[in-house]
N, C-alpha and C positions, 0 to 999 in steps of 0.2 A: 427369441432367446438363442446364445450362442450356441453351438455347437460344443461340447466337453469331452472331457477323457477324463480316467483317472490317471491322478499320481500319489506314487505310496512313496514312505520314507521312513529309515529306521531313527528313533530320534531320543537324543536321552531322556531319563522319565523326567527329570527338575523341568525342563523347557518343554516338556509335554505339558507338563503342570500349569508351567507357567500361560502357554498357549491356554489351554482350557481353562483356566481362571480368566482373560482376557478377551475371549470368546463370549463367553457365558454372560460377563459384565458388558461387553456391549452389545448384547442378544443377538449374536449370528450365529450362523451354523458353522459347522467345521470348515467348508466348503466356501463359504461367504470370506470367512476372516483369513483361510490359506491363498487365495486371490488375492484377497486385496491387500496383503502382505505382499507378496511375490509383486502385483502392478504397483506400487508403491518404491518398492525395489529397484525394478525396471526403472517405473518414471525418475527414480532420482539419479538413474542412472546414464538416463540419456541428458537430463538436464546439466548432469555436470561434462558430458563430451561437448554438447552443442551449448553451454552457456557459462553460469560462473562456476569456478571451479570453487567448490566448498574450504578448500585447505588453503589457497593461493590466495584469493579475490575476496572471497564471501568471509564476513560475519554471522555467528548467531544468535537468532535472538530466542529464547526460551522462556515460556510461561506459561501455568496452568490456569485454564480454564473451569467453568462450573459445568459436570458431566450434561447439562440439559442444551445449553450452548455448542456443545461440544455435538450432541447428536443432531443439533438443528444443521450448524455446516454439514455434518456429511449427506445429512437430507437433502440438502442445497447441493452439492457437488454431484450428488449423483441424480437428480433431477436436470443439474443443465448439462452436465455428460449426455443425458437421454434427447436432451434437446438440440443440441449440438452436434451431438455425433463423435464428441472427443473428448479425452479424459481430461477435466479442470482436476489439478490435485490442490491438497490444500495449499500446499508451499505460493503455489500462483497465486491462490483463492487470496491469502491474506496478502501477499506483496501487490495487490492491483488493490487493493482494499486501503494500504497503506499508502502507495504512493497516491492515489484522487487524493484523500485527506492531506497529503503534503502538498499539490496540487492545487489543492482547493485554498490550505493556507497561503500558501503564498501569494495565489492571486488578491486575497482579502488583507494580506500584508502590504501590496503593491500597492493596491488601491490607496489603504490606509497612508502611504509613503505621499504619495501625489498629493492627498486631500491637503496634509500636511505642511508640505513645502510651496504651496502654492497660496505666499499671503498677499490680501486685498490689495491694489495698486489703488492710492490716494490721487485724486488732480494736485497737480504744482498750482499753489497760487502766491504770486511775489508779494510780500510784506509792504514792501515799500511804495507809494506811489511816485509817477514820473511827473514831474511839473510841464504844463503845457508851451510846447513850441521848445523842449529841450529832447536829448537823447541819451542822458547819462544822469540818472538819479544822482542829486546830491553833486553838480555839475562841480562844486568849491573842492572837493575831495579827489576829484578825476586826476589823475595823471596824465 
């Protein structure tokens, strides 16, 4: 375990509240949810010096989830942080999640495109026959 300190802050009661209802719903301790507030902070914070900039580049995309799903990622996130050694945040979690799946379609798009354009090649065979000891079918019509 890391190493800690405290940190105190005066803070208004509504966003006190609000904190503490927040907490509570997803059963951390004070401790647990003021971290990973603050590393969440931080992470988006260096994401947008060293990557896209959210206001500039990036779109967003927004959507809720069912709270059961929702606690399985962060189970998963801080399981392979622990395995890793580095903090996955979710923003990653889902953008590596999304792109394999676009990835993945498109290889099965490609494929599909080939399968596609690729129709059977028939043998030529001439209709007509050559009469023997000539070289031009139909020698009367020759020019």
């Amino acid at each position: 375990m890391a190493t800690t300190k405290n940190l105190c802050a005066q803070i208004p009661i509504d966003l006190h509240e609000r904190v503490s209802e927040e907490r509570e719903r997803l059963g951390q301790t004070t401790s647990e949810y003021i971290a990973n507030l603050i590393q969440d902070y931080y992470n988006m914070m260096e994401n947008q010096k060293g990557g896209i900039q959210m206001t500039e580049k990036g779109r967003t995309m927004a959507f809720q989830i069912p709270e059961e799903l929702f606690q399985r990622i962060k189970r998963h996130l801080e399981r392979e942080t622990l395995r890793t050694g580095k903090k996955l945040t979710q923003r990653d979690f889902v953008l590596n999640l999304i792109t394999q799946a676009l990835d993945e379609a498109d290889t099965e798009n490609a494929t599909e495109q080939n399968t596609h354009t690729e129709a059977p090649v028939a043998p030529c065979v001439a209709n007509e026959t050559v009469p023997t000891g000539t070289d031009t079918p139909n020698e009367d019509k020759a020019v």
